[in-house]
N, C-alpha and C positions, 0 to 999 in steps of 0.2 A: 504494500500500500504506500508506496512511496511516492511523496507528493503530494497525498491527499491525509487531511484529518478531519474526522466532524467536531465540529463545536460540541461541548459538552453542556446537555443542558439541566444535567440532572443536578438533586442537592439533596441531603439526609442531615436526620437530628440523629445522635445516642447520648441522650439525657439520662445521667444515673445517679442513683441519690436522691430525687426531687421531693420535696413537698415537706410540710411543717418535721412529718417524722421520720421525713429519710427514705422512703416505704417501698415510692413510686418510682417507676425505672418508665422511660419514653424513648423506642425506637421507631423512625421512620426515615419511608425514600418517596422522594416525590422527584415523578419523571418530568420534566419539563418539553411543553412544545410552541413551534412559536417564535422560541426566546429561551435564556434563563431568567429569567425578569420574577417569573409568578416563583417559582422553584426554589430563589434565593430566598424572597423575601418571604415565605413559608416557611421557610428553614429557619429564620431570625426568629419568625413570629409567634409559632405552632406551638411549642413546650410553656412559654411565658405565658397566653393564654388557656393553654388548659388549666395550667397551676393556678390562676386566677378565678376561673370557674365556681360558680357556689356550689354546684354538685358534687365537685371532686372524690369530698370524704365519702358520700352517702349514696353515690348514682353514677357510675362511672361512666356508662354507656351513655347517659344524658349527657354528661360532660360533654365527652368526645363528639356525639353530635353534635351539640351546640357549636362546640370548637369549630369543625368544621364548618358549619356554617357562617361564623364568622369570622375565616378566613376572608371570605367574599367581601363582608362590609366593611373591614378597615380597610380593603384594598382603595374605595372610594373615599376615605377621608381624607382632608387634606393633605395630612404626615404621610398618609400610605399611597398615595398619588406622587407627593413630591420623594417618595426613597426608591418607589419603581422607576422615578425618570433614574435616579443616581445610578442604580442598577442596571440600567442600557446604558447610561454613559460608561460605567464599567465595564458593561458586555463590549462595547464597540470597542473602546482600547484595547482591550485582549486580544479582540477580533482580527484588529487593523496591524497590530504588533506580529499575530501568529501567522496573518498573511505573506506579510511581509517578511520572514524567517521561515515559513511552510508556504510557497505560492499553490493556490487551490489549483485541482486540475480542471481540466476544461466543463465536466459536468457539473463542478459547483460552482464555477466560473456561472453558468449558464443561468443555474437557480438562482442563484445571489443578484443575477440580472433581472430575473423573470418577478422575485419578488423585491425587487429595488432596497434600498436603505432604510431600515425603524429612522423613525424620526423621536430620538431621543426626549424629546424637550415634551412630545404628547402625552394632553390630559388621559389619552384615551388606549393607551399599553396593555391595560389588562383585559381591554374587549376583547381583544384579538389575541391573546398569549395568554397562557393558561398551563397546568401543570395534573398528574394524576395524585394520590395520595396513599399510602399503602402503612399502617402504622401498627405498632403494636404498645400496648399499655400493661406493664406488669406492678401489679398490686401484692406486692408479698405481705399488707397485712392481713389483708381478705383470703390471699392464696388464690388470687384469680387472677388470670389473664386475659386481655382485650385487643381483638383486631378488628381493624378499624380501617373500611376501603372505599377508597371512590376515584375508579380508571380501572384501567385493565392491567396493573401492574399487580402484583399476586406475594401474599406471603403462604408458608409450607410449614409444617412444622413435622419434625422425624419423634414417632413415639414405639419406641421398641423394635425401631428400625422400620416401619413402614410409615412412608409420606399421606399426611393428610391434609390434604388443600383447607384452609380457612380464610379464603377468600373465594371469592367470582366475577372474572373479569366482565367487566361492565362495555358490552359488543353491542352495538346496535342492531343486530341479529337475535338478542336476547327479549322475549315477549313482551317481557317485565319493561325493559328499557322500552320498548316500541309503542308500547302504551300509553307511555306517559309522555313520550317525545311526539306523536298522533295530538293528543288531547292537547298540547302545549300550542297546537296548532304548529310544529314542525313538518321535517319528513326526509328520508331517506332514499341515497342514491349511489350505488355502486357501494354497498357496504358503511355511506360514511352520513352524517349528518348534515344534512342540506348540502350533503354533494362534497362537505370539508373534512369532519373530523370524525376518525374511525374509534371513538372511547362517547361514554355517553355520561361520564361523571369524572369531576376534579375542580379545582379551584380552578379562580379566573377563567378566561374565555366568557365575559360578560354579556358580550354580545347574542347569546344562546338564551340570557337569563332576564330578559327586560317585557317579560309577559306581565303587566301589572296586575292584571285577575288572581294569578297563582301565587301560593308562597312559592320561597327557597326550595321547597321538594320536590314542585309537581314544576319548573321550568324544565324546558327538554334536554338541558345538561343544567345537572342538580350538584352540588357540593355535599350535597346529605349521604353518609355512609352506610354500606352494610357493617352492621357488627356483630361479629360471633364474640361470646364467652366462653371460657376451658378453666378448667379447678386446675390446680396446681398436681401433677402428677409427676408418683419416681420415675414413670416410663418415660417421659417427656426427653428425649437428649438435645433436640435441638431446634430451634426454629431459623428461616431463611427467607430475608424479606429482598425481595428482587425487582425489578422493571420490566417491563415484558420483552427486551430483548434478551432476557435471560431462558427465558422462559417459549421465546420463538426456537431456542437451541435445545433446550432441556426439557423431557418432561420432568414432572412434580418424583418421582421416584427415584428416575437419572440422577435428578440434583442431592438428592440427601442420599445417595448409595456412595458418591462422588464426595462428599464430607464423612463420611463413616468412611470412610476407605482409609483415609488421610489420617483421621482421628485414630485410627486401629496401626496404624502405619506407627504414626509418631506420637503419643499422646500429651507431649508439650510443644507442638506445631501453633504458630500463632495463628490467629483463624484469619489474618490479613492475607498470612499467606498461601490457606488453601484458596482463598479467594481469587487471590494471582492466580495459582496453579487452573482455577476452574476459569475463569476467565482466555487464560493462553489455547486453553483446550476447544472453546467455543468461537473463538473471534474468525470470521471471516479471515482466509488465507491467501486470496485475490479476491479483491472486489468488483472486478467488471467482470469475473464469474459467475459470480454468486446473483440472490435473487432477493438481495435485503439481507437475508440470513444471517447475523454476523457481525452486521455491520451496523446496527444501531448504538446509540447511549445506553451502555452499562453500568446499573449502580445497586450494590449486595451486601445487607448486612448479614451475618450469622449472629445468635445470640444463645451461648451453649450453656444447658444447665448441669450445673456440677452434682456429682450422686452424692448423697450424703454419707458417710461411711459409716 
């Protein structure tokens, strides 16, 4: 792939330790499209407001909804308008620096034509840019844990060595989603939303969300998340929170057979770097071979629980 890199637009929290009693543990990835505009600033934002939450102690699930939902409306306040501009001023430095130390090759030479320049300084960044969410929330005082999704980026978790998805990626293909993107008065074309985008939940992308009849839930791409709960269990070895190009590589079982392996291999292996190791093993090898496969933004956390002896 020489000569060519994609902008990376992905961003994650692993918040540990959090909350008056230490309790709460917050990991998340949020895939960025678009831009990293929405992705960054979800990343600053996402743990501060949950821990702020009135539910926190007593409704966790509540929380986490809530949270997510307003991701969306500080995005339109004034601070959170003027730090998304700062955020493409930053993207675009990067951008203009890695061009000119990486010159794009002639295919994203072409895109980068076809969708011209962000205009850094606009009110209006988060219409059009937008980000998935995939989160996990561990309460070790309850002994429960919280996943928390909205896009099609997907967490797994390995319990006695078999993967169990606790997430659903959110496809416009999916009834549930078709429904409510119908009613929204949307519609769907070649797989994607109004002909754009192929995920049917995440922050920002505003422009999806200005139906005033409906709340936050029912606009045809909603920030409102699925959440499962899971009790705290000895089987539990690992969970694996991923972006969907992990997961265009990997099935749900491949990827935690691919950590267990590692883990059985070396069992003081840093989990950064079976991440490498899984990573090198999936990344597209030639890209004007390939058919996407590979070649997307990858972004993965593991979060291994320790057996108690």
């Amino acid at each position: 792939m020489q000569g060519w890199r994609k902008r990376q637009e992905d961003a994650h929290i692993a918040s540990v330790s959090q909350g008056d009693k230490k309790n709460i543990h917050i990991f998340g990835v949020f895939d960025g499209h678009g831009g990293k505009e929405i992705s960054q600033f979800v990343s600053k934002h996402f743990t501060e407001e949950l821990l702020k939450n009135k539910n926190l102690e007593n409704d966790m699930k509540q929380a986490l909804k809530e949270t997510f939902i307003k991701m969306d409306e500080i995005m339109v306040t004034e601070q959170g308008i003027e730090e998304i501009k700062e955020h493409a001023r930053k993207s675009k430095a990067e951008d203009d620096l890695q061009s000119k130390n990486d010159p794009p090759s002639s295919q994203t030479s072409l895109l980068m034509q076809l969708l011209g320049p962000k205009d850094t300084e606009s009110n209006t960044i988060s219409m059009r840019t937008g980000c998935t969410a995939c989160v996990l929330a561990v309460d070790e005082k309850n002994k429960k844990l919280y996943f928390a999704n909205a896009g099609d980026s997907r967490v797994v978790m390995s319990k006695g060595g078999v993967a169990y998805a606790q997430s659903e990626d959110h496809k416009p293909e999916l009834e549930s989603e078709k429904t409510r993107i119908y009613k929204a008065q949307g519609w769907i074309s070649e797989g994607r939303v109004k002909g754009n985008l192929n995920l049917t939940r995440g922050f920002g992308d505003l422009e999806y969300k200005q139906n005033k009849d409906l709340s936050p839930e029912e606009q045809m791409i909603t920030a409102n998340p699925d959440i499962k709960i899971e009790d705290f269990d000895k089987d539990i070895d690992f969970v694996i929170i991923g972006c969907d190009g992990i997961w265009d590589c990997l099935k749900n079982q491949e990827a935690c057979d691919f950590v267990s392996k590692k883990l059985k291999e070396d069992p003081n292996i840093k989990l950064s770097k079976i991440i490498e190791e899984m990573m090198d093993s999936i990344i597209a090898k030639d890209l004007y071979s390939e058919t996407g496969v590979g070649c997307d933004n990858m972004t993965c956390i593991i979060i291994l629980f320790k057996k108690k002896e």
